[in-house]
N, C-alpha and C positions, 0 to 999 in steps of 0.2 A: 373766524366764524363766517362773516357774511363777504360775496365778493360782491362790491361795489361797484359795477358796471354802470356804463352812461347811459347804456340802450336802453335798461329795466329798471332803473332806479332814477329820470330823468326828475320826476314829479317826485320822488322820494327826495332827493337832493337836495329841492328845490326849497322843500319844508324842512331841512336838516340846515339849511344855509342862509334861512328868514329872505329868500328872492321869492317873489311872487312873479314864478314866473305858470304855474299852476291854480287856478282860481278854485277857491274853495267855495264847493256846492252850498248850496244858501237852500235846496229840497228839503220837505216835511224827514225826510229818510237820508238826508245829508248831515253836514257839520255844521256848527250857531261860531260864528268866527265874534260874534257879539256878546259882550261883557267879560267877566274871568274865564278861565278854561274851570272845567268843573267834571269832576269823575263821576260817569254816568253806569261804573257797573264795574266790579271786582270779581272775576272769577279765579277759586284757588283748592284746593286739595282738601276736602273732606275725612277725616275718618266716621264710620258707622261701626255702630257694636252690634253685632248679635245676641240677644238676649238669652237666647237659648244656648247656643255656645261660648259666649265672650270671646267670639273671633272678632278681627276689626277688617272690614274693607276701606278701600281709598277709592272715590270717587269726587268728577268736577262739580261742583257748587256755585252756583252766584252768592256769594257774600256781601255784596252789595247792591243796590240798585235791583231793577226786572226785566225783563224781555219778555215777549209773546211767544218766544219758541221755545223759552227755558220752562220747563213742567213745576206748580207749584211746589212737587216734591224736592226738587232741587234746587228751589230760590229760597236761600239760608240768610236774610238780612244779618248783619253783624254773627255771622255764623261761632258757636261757640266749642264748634269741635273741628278746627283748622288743624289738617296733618300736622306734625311735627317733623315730618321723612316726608323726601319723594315730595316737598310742595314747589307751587309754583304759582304768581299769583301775575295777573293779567288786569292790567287797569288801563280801563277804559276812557279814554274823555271826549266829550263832545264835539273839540276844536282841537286843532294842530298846538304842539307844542315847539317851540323853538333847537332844531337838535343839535343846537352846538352847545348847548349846557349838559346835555346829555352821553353825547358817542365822542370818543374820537378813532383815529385811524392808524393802522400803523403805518411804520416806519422804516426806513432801512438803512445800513451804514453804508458810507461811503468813502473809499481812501485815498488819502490827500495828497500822500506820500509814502516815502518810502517807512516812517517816522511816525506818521500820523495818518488816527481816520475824522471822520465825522458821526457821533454817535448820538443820538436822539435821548435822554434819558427817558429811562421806560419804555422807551420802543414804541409810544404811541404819541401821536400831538392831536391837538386842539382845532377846530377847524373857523380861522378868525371869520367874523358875523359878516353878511356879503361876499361869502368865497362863494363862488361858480363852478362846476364840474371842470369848467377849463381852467381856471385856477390850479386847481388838485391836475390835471392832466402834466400841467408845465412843473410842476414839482413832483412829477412821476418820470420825469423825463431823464436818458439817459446821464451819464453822472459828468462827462465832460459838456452838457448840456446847459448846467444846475443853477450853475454863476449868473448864468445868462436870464435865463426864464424864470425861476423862481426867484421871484424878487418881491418886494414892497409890503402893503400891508395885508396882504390876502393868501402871502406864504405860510407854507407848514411843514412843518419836520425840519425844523430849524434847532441848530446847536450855538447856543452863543452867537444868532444870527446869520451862519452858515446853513446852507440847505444842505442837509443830508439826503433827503430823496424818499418819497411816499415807496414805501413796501408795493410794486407793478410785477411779480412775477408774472406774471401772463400776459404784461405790456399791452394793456388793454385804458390803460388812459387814467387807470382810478386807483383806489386801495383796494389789496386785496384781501383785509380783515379789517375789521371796527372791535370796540367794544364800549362798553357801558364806562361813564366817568365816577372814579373813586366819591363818593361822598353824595355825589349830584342828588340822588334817590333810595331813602335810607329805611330800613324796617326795624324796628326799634321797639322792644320786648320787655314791658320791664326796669324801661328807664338803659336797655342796654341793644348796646347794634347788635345785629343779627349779621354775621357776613354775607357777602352776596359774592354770588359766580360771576363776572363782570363782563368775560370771555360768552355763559349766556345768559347773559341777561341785555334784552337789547329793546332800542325805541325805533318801534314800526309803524311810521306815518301816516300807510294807507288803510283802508277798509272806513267803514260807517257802519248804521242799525241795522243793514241788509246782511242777509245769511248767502254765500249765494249754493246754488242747486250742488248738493251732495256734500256741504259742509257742516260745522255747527259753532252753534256762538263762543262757544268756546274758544274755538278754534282761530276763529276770524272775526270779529268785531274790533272795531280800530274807530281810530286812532290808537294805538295802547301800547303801553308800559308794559313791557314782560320781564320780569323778577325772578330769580331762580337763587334762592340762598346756596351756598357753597357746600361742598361734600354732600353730593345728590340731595341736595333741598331740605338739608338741618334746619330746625327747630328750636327752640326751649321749647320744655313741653308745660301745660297748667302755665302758660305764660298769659298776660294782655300786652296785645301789641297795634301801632298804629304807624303810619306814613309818614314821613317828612321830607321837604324839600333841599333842598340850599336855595337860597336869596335869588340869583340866577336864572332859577328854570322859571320859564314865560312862556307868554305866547306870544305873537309877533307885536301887540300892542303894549307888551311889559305887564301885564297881570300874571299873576301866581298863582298856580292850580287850587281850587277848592273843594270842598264838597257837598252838595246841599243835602237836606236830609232826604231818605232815600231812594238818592240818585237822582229825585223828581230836578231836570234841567229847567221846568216853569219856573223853580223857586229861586230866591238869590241866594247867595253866601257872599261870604267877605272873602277877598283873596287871599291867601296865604294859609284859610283855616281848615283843615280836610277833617276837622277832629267825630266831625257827622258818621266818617269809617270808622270801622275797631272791631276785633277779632280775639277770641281767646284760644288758644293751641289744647288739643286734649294733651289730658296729664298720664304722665308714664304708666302705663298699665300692660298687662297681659294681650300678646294679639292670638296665642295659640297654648296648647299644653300636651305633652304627653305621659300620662294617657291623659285624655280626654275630659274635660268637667265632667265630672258625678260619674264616672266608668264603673262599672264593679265587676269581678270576676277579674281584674289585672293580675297577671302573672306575678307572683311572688318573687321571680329571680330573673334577672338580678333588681339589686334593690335603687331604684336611680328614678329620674322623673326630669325631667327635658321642661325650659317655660322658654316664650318667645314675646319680645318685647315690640309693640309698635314704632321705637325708633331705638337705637343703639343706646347702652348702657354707659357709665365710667365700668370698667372692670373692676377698680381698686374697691367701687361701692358695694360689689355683690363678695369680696373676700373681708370684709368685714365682722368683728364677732357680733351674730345675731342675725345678721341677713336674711338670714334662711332658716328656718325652721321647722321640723317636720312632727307630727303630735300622733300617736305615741311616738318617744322619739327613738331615734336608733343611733348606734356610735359611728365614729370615726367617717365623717361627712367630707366628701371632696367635691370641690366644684370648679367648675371647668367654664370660662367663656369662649364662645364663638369668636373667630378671628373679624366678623363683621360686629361682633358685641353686641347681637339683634337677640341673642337668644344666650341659656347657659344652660347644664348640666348638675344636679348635685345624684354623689353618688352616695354611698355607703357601705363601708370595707367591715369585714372581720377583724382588721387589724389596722392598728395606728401606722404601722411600718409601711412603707410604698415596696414595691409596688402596690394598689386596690386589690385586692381578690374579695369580687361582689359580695356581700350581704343578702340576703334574704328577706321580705316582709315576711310579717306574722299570717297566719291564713284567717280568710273571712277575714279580716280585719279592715275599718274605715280609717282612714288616715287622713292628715290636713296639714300641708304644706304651706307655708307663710313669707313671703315674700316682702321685706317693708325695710323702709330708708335709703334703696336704690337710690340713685342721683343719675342724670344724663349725662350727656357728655358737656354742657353747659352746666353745671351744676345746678342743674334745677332737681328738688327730691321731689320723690312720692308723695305726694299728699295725703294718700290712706294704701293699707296697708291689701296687696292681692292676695287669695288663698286660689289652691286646689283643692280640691276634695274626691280620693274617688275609693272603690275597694275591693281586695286584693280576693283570689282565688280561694275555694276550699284548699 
């Protein structure tokens, strides 16, 4: 993901490695490096329903905390319709975190012999508290090098305390990928983890309250935590979910992130407590339909009706007896899910035998399709039960 260069990433580093060798801004519009580190604003993945159609858009949200550039329409305190697809959440905090509990860096093998290599397990290491860009430089160094220079307590990408050698394709001094550390920063739904993308999910040291010209806060407000759950930003849906740390992540005085109540950094909190955040995910529902809520005049043939779900299904949920339902009803019903599981298909045959040879609706007839006991791909269900409603052609 990220290439760790020395030139751009000097003051990045520096906060990643608790050196001071970068002073943090003490400005109205800077960093409070004073008391706990405290999450001063959550931005993450909205759905909205359209009332009139029960279509659902995804837009950015503050779910935490405020800003003066974000429009009240979009400051969703403890927002209670968090994507479940496609999120991403972005936490804010007021003061630098320590990034060695958070990223580390990859790695690269190295061979020893004819016999043996040196292999890093996982392929990423740990970047010990007080290493310096030059530290990481001398354990990037070429491999008949490695013995020599990377040595003592400030090496990395060690095996059994052999140096393997920082991942330097571009032989630029640094690593040339990071990622986010298993466990360090956890999203937790329900009393259950939520996996996270690690690869992107990453801790970006710079920025402050300042937006700058042609950006948005979104975008850039820092210090902050970017979060990205796994398989394009899954969800449980109708979940409550909130943050957690491991023991570890600080900030360079050993305080624990927390969170005061909303956002406001005048107030205190206790270290360790963030419980001030929390979020509920919308519950599994319809994002689209064809035909359309409340259509009439729909073609009588063929007889079939397409629904589209705001995050992927279990497929085994929607072949279940009962799933589906159609009022009046018609025979020999087949359904089909999308290879993304976003959406499915029920048809209805003249006949039980496959292949389908369409069905026909009744003419002028209203119809009402019933959708209920779906489950996600986390097994979270429906909580109530979606209809279509629309009707058919003379």
């Amino acid at each position: 993901m990220a290439n760790l260069n020395r030139s751009t990433l000097a003051c990045g580093f520096a906060a990643l490695t608790a050196v001071a060798a970068c002073e943090e801004p003490s400005t109205a519009t800077g960093l409070h490096p004073e008391g706990p580190p405290m999450i001063q604003q959550v931005v993450m993945k909205e759905q909205t329903v359209n009332q009139a159609t029960g279509s659902l858009t995804v837009a950015s949200v503050l779910g935490f905390g405020t800003h003066d550039l974000v429009p009240e329409a979009r400051t969703k305190p403890n927002t209670q319709e968090a994507s479940p697809d496609q999120q991403t959440l972005r936490v804010v905090f007021d003061e630098l975190l320590v990034g060695n509990a958070l990223e580390e860096i990859a790695c690269r093998s190295r061979t020893l012999s004819d016999t043996e290599s040196c292999v890093v397990p996982g392929g990423f290491s740990r970047v010990p508290l007080g290493a310096t860009p030059d530290d990481i430089a001398d354990c990037a160094a070429a491999d008949d090098l490695l013995d020599e220079l990377c040595s003592g307590t400030h090496a990395v990408c060690l095996e059994n305390g052999r140096p393997c050698g920082v991942a330097d394709e571009d032989e630029n001094g640094s690593a040339d990928d990071s990622r986010m550390i298993a466990g360090q920063v956890r999203i937790i739904c329900d009393g259950t983890d939520v996996p996270l993308n690690y690869e992107l999910s990453f801790w970006q040291p710079a920025g402050n309250q300042l937006v700058p010209a042609g950006g948005t806060p979104e975008g850039s407000l820092g210090p902050a935590l970017v979060l990205q759950p796994a398989n394009d930003g899954l969800m449980p849906t109708n979940s409550d979910c909130q943050l957690a740390f491991a023991p570890d992540v600080t900030d360079k005085h050993g305080f624990a992130p927390c969170a005061p109540l909303g956002g406001d950094i005048t107030q205190d909190c206790t270290p360790g407590d963030v419980s001030a955040f929390s979020f509920k995910t919308q519950r599994l529902r319809f994002s689209a339909t064809v035909p359309e809520q409340g259509t009439a005049a729909v073609s009588r043939s063929p007889a079939s009706v397409s629904v589209y779900f705001n995050t992927p299904i279990d497929p085994a949920s929607a072949m279940a007896a009962g799933a589906i339902t159609i009022s009046p009803a018609l025979p020999n019903m087949v359904v089909t899910v999308a290879a993304n599981a976003k959406s499915l298909t029920a048809s209805w045959c003249t006949s039980a035998t496959p292949p389908c040879t369409p069905a026909s609706f009744d003419a002028a007839t209203e119809y009402t399709v019933t959708v209920d006991n779906l489950t996600d791909t986390f097994g979270k269900a429906m909580p109530q039960a979606e209809t279509l409603t629309f009707t058919t052609a003379n």
